[in-house]
C-alpha positions as CSV (number, residue, x, y, z in Angstrom):
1,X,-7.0,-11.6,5.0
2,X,-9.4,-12.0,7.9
3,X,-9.6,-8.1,8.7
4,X,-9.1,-7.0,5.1
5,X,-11.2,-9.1,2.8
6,X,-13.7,-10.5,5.0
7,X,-12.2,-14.0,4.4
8,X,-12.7,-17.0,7.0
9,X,-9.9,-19.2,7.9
10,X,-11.9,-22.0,8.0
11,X,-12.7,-21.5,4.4
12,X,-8.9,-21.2,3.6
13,X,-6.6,-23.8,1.6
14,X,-3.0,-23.7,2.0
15,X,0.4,-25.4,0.6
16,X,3.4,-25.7,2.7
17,X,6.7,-26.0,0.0
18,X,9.7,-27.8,-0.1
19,X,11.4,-27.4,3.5
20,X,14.6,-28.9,5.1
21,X,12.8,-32.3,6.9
22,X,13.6,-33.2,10.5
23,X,15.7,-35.8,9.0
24,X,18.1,-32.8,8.4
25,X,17.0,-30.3,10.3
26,X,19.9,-30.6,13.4
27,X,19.5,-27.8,15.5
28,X,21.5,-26.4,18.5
29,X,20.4,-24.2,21.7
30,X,20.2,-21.3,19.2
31,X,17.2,-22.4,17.2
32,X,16.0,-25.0,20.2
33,X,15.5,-22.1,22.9
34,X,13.3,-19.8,20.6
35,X,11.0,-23.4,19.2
36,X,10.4,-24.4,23.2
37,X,9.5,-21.2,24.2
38,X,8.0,-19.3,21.6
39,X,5.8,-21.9,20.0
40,X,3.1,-23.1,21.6
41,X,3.6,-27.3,22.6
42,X,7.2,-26.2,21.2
43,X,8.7,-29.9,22.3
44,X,6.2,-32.0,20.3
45,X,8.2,-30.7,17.4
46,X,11.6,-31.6,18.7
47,X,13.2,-35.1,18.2
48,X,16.6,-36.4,20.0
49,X,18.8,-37.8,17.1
50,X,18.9,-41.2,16.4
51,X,23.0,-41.8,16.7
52,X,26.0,-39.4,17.4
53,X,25.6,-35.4,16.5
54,X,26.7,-34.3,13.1
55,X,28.3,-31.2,13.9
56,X,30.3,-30.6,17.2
57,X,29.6,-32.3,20.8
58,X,26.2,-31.8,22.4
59,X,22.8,-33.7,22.5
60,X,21.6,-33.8,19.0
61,X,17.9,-33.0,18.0
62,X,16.3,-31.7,15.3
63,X,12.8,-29.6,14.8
64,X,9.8,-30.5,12.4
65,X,9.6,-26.8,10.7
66,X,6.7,-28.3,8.6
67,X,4.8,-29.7,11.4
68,X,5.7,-26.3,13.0
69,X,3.6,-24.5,10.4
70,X,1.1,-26.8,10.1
71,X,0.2,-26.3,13.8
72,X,0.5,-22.6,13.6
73,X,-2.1,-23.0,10.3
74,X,-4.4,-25.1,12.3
75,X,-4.2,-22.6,15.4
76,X,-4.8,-19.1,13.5
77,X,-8.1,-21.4,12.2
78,X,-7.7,-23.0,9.2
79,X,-8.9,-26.8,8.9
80,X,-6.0,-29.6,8.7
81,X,-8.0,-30.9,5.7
82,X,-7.6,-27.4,3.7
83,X,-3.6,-28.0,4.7
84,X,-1.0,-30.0,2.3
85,X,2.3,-30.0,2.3
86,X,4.9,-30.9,-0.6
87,X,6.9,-32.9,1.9
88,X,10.3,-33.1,0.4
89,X,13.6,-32.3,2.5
90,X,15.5,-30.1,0.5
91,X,18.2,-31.1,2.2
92,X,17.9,-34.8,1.0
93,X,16.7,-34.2,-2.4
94,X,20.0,-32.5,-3.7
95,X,18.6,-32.8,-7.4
96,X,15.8,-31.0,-6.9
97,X,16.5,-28.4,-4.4
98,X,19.5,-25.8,-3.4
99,X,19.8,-26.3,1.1
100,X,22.2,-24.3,2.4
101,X,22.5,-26.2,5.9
102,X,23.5,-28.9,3.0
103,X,26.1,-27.3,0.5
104,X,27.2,-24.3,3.2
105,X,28.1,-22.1,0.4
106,X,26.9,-21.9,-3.1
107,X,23.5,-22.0,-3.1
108,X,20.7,-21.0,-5.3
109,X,17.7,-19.3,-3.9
110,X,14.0,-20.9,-3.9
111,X,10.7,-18.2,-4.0
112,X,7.1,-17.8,-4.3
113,X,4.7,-15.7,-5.4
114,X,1.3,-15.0,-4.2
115,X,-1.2,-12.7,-5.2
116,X,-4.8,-12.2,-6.1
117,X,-6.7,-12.2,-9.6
118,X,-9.6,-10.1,-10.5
């Protein structure tokens, strides 16, 4: 938008939807490696479980994937303030939203649509 339009981060608002919560959001070495050494401060975002792993043996933690983008908002220089986020898990909210780390099969799809107007 910067390069294209002329447009200033700084002068930027953005939403961050409905996204599985750290509350939910268990993760394994898979998605662990990549958030610690790919995203900058990667371990601020990563919690040890409170209580025994859901799924398999293992240290359980889980990753804040809204934080994540909040921080990655804030870095390519948009102002916290112009940032909000809907803060529902989808995982927790089964009445509201499909999760497929939830159901495992099944689900529905969520999307969004952005765009200009003239």
């Amino acid at each position: 938008l910067e390069k294209e339009f002329g447009v200033k981060p700084a002068n930027l608002i953005a939403s961050i939807g409905p996204a599985i919560g750290p509350c939910c959001y268990e993760v394994d070495d898979k998605v662990l490696i990549p958030v610690m050494s790919r995203i900058p401060h990667g371990a601020k975002f990563v919690t040890k479980c409170v209580g025994e792993r859901q799924e398999g043996a293992g240290i359980c933690q889980t990753v804040d994937l809204v934080s994540i983008n909040k921080s990655e908002l804030i870095a390519g220089g948009l102002r916290g303030s112009h940032i909000r986020a809907v803060g529902s898990c989808t995982s927790c909210n089964e009445s509201l939203f499909f999760s497929h780390r939830r159901d495992r099969t099944g689900t529905g799809r969520h999307i969004a649509i952005v765009g200009f107007r003239d």
